[in-house]
C-alpha positions as CSV (number, residue, x, y, z in Angstrom):
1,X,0.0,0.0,0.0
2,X,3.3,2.5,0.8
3,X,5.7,1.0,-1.8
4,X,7.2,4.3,-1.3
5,X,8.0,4.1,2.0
6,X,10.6,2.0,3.5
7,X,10.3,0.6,7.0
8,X,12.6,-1.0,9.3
9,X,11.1,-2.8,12.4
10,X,12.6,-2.3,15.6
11,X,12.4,-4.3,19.3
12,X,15.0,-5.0,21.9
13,X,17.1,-7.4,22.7
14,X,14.0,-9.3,24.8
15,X,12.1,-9.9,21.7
16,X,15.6,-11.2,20.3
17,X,15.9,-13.8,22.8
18,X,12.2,-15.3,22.3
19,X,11.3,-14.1,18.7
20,X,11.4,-17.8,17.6
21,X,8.8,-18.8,20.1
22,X,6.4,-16.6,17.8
23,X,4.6,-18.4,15.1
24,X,6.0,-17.7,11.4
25,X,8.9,-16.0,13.3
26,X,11.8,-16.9,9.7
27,X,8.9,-14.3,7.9
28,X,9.5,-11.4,10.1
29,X,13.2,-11.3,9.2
30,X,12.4,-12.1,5.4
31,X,10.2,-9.6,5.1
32,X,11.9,-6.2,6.4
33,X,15.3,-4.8,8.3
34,X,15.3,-5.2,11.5
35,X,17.1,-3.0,14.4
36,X,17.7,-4.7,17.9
37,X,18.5,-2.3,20.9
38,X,20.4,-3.7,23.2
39,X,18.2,-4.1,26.8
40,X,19.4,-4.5,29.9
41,X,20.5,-8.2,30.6
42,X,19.1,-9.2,27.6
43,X,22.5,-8.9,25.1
44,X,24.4,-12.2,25.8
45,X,20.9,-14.4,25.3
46,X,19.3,-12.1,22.5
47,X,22.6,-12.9,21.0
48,X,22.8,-16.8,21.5
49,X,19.3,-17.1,20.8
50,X,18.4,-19.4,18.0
51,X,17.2,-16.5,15.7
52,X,20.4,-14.8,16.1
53,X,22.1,-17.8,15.0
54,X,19.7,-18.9,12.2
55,X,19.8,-15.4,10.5
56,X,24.0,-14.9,11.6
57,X,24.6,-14.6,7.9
58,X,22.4,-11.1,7.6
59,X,23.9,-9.6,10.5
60,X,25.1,-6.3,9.8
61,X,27.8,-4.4,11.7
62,X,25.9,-1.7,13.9
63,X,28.2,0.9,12.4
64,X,26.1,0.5,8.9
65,X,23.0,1.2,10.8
66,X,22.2,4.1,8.9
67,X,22.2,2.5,5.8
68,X,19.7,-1.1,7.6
69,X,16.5,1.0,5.9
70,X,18.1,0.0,2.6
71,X,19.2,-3.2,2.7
72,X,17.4,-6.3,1.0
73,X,16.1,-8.4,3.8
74,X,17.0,-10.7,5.9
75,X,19.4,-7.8,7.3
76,X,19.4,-7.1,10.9
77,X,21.4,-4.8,13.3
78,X,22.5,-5.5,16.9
79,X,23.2,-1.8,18.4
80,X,24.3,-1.0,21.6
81,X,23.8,2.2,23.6
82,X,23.9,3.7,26.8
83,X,21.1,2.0,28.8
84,X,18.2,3.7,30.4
85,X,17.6,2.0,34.1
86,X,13.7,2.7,33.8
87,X,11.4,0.2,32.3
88,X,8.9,1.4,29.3
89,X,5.8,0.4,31.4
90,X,7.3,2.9,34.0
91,X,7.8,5.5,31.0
92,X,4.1,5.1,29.5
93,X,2.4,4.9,32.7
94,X,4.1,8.4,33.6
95,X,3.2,10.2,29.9
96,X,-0.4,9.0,30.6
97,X,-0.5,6.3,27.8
98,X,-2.3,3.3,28.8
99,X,-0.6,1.1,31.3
């Protein structure tokens, strides 16, 4: 509907480690880029997880993020970055979105 547009899904390092516990899980990877943020804790087992190692060929270095958005799928980014100590339930619930 937006063949325009280019889109690049993003989750963190949770959804890493468990994203092949989801049904059809191969078809998110074939189907887009994806960006993982490293979470807290999560980075060693996101990383040994058995969709990290089933899609280790279309891991891309985290320095070419900026170009993920273009890149034929599978193509997936691990990146790293200063953690923030507060959880996202703790972040909606104070900007009044639903919690």
């Amino acid at each position: 509907k937006l063949p325009h547009l280019k889109f690049v899904w993003v989750m963190g390092a949770d959804n890493l480690a468990q994203v092949s516990e989801w049904q059809h899980w191969p078809l998110l990877f074939e189907s887009l880029p994806i960006a993982i943020f490293d979470r807290s804790t999560y980075a060693r087992k996101a990383l040994l997880s058995r969709a990290s190692r089933f899609f280790a060929r279309s891991r891309r270095s985290a320095r070419a993020s900026d170009r993920l958005v273009y890149s034929a799928p599978p193509a997936w980014v691990f990146v790293q970055t200063k953690l923030h100590s507060e959880s996202g339930t703790s972040l909606r619930c104070r900007g009044k979105w639903a919690c």
